[in-house]
N, C-alpha and C positions, 0 to 999 in steps of 0.2 A: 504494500500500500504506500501512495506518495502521501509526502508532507500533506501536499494542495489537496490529495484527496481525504483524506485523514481531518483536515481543518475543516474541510464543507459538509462533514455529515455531522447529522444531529443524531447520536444512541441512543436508547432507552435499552438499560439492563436489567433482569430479574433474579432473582434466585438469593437463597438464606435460610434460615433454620439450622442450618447444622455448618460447622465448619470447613468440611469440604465443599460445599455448594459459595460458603461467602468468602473461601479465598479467592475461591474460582474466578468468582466477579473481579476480585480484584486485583488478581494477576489481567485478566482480561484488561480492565480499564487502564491500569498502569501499562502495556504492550502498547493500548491506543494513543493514548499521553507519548509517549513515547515517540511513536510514528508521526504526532505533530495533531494530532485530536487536541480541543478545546477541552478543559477539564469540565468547565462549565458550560460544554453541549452535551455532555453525556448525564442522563438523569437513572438512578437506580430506582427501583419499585420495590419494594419491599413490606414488611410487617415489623409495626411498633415493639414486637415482644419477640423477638428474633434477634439473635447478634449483629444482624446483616445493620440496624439502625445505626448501632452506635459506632461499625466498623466504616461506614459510609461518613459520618460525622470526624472520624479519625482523618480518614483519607481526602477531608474537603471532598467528595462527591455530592453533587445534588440528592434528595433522597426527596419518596414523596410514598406515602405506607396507604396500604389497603387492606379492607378486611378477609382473611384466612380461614380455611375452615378444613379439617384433617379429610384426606380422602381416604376410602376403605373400601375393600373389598370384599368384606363381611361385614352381618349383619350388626347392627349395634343402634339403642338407642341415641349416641349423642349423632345418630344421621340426620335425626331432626333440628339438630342447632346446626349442625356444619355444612348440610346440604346449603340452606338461607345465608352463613356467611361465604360461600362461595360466589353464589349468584350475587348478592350485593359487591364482592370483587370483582365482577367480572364485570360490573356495570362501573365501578369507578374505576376501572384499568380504562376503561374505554371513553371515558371522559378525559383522563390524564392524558392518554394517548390521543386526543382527538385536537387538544388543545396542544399538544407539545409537538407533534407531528415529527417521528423520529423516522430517517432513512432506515434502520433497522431494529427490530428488535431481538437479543442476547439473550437467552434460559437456561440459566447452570443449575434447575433444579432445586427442589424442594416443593413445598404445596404453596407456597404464593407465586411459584411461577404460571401456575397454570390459569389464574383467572387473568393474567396479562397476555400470556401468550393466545389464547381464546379471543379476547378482546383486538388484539394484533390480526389475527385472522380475520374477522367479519372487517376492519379498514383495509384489507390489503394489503399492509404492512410485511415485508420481507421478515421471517423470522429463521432464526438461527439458534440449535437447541447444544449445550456442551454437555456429555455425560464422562463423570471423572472416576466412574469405578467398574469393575468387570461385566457386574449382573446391575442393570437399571431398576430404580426406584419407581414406583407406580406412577408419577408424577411425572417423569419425564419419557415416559412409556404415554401419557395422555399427549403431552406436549409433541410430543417425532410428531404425528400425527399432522400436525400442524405447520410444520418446519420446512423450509426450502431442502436442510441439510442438515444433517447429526453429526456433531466434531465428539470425537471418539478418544481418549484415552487408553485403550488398549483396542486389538484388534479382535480381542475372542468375543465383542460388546455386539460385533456386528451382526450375530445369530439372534440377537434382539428384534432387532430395525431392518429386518429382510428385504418390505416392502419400500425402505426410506435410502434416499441418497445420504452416504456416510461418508467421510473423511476421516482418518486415523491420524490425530495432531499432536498427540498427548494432553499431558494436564498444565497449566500455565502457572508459573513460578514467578511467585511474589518478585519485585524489583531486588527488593532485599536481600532476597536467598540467591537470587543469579550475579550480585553486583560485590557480595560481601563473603564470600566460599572462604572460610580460615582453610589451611593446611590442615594434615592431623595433627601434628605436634600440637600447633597455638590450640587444637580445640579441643583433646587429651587433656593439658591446662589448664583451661578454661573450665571443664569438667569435673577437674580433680584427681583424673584417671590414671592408672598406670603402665607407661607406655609399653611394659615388658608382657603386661596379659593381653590377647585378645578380647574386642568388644563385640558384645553381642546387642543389636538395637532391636529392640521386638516394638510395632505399633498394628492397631490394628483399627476401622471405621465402619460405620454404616451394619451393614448384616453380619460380618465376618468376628468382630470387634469382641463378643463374649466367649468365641470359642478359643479365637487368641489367645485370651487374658486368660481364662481357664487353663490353659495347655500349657503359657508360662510359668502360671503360682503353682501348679504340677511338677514341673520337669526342675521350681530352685533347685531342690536339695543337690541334685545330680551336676546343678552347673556352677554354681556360686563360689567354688574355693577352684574353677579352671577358666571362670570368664568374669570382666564385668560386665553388667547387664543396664541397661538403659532400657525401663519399658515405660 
């Protein structure tokens, strides 16, 4: 993308609830800053009670929140409160977006992307969906639907999104993390570590995250006097 084009578009981004979804965003925004995008053409859409507010408030991004409602695929009583807060998102995405008038709109997931990206669709609005982990979230399994094109994270995502144009791009790395990389020594150091043991980093997100974490508090006894451990 050129500077000049970078500078003329107006974004509108979505996605938050969890923090793979709101770095996502903000690797995403910071790559466009980057390329010479307006910090203050780019508007994030989000939910008041989401990380996504206060990390858009950090990063000087525009922010403008709408109401959220959990999607499910089982039966449950709160369908009756959440079905109504979706439809009322979907009608104030489409208000924000009707007035802000973005070249495209960006869904890294979660359940407030989907009443924007909805909203996105009935104006014509180019939508573009990021999905950052193997097996897609119901959310963004609503949202391909809708999308020009699915930017992909790994390639085994693809057996998802059959019927959708896909892209394999990876996942977008904070400014921070791509611009500030310590060596190992400085961050062994930094850590406290000892440069003579092996480290062993265990993280885990999203669906995989408890089996992880199980499997680590499992296996201390056996690793803790031959690795240190970072979980």
């Amino acid at each position: 993308m050129s500077h000049s084009t970078a500078r003329s578009l107006r974004i509108a981004i979505t996605g938050g609830g969890s923090g793979g979804h709101t770095s996502a965003a903000v690797g995403i925004v910071q790559a466009l800053v980057e390329a010479g995008a307006d910090r203050q053409q780019i508007l994030w859409i989000g939910s008041s009670k989401g990380i996504e507010s206060k990390v858009a408030e950090r990063e000087s991004i525009p922010f403008r929140t709408i109401s959220v409602g959990k999607l499910r695929r089982y039966w449950s009583a709160e369908n009756f409160v959440d079905v109504p807060r979706i439809i009322k998102g979907v009608l104030q995405s489409w208000g924000i977006l009707r007035r802000y008038r973005p070249s495209i709109v960006v869904g890294t997931g979660g359940f407030v992307s989907v009443p924007v990206v909805a909203a996105a669709r009935v104006l014509r609005i180019p939508i573009v969906v990021h999905e950052q982990t193997i097996i897609p979230g119901l959310a963004n399994r609503i949202a391909s639907r809708f999308a020009s094109v699915v930017l992909l994270a790994f390639q085994e995502s693809a057996t998802y999104f059959r019927d959708r144009k896909v892209n394999v791009v990876g996942n977008p790395l904070r400014s921070e993390l791509r611009k500030n990389l310590p060596n190992r020594a400085d961050a062994l150091q930094r850590l406290g570590l000892d440069q003579t043991l092996p480290v062993l980093y265990v993280t885990g997100g999203a669906q995989g995250a408890n089996g992880i974490n199980k499997a680590i508090a499992d296996a201390l006894p056996d690793l803790r006097d031959k690795w240190q451990i970072i979980h």
